[in-house]
ZATORKE-672191 format. One record per residue (C-alpha): residue in one letter; y, z, x. Coordinates in Angstrom, 2 decimals. Layout:
<residuo A Y Y Z Z X X>
...
# end
This chain:
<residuo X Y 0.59 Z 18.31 X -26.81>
<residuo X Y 0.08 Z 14.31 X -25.79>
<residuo X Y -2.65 Z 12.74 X -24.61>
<residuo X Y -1.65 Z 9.25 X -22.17>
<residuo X Y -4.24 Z 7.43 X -21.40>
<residuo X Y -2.91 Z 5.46 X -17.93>
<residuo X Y -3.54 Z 1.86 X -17.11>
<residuo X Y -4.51 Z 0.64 X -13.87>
<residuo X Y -1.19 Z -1.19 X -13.52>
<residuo X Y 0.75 Z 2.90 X -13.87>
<residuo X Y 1.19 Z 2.04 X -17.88>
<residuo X Y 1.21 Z 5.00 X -20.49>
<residuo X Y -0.10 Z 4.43 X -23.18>
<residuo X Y -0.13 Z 7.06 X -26.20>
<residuo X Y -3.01 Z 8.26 X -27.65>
<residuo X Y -1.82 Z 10.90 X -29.85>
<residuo X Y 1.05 Z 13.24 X -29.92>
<residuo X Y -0.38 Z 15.23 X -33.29>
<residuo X Y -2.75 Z 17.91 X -31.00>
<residuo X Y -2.14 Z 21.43 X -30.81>
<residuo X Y -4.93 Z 22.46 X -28.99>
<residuo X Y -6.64 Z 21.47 X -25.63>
<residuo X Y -9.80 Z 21.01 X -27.03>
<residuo X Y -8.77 Z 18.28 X -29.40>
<residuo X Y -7.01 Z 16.68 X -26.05>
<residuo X Y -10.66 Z 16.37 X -25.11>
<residuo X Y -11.80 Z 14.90 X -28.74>
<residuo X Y -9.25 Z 12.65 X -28.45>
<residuo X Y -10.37 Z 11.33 X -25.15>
<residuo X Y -13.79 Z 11.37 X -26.15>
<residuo X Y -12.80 Z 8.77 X -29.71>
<residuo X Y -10.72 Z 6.80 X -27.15>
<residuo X Y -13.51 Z 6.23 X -24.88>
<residuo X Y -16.20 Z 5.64 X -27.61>
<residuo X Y -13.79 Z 2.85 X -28.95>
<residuo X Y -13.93 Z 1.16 X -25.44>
<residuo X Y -17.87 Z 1.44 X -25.25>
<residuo X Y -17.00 Z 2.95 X -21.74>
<residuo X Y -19.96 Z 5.57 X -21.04>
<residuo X Y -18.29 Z 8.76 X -18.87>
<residuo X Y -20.70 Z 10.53 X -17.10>
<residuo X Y -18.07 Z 12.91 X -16.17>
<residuo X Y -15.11 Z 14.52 X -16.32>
<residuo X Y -12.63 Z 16.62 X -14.28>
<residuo X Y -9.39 Z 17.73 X -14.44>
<residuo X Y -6.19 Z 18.98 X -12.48>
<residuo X Y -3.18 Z 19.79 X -12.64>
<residuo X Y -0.22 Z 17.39 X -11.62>
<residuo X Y 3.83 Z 18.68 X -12.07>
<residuo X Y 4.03 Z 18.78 X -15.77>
<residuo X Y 0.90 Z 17.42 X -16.90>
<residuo X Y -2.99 Z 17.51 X -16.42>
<residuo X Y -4.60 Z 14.43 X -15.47>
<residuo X Y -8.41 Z 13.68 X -15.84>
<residuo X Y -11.20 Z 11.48 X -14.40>
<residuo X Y -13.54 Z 10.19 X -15.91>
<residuo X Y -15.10 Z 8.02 X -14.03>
<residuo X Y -13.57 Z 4.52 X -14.13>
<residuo X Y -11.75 Z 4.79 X -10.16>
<residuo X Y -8.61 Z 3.24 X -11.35>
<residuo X Y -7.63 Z 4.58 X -15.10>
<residuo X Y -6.98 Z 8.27 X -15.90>
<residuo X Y -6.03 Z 10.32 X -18.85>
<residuo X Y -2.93 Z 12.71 X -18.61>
<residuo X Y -2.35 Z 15.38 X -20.98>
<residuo X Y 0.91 Z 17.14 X -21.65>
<residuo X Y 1.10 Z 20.32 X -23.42>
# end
């Protein structure tokens, strides 16, 4: 699995391509966000083509994960 996280501007960015289960897709968002001080309140998720892509909060950035 990968975990994107995607810019405003479209832009992937990796955040790791070492997970092998969806659960440390979610830890890995989790680090990534606590190393932006961004505070989600939420989170949801859905499916797009190939990949899941998930909210949390910010309008205009998203996380996509690809198993």
């Amino acid at each position: 699995m990968k975990v994107y996280f995607e810019k405003t501007n479209g832009e992937l960015v990796l955040i790791s391509d070492k997970i092998t289960m969806i659960e440390e897709a979610w830890e890995e968002i989790d680090d990534f966000l606590e190393s932006k001080d961004f505070k989600s309140y939420y989170k949801r998720a859905w499916k797009v083509d190939d990949y899941t892509k998930v909210d949390v909060g910010s309008w205009t950035e998203f996380f996509r994960i690809y198993e």
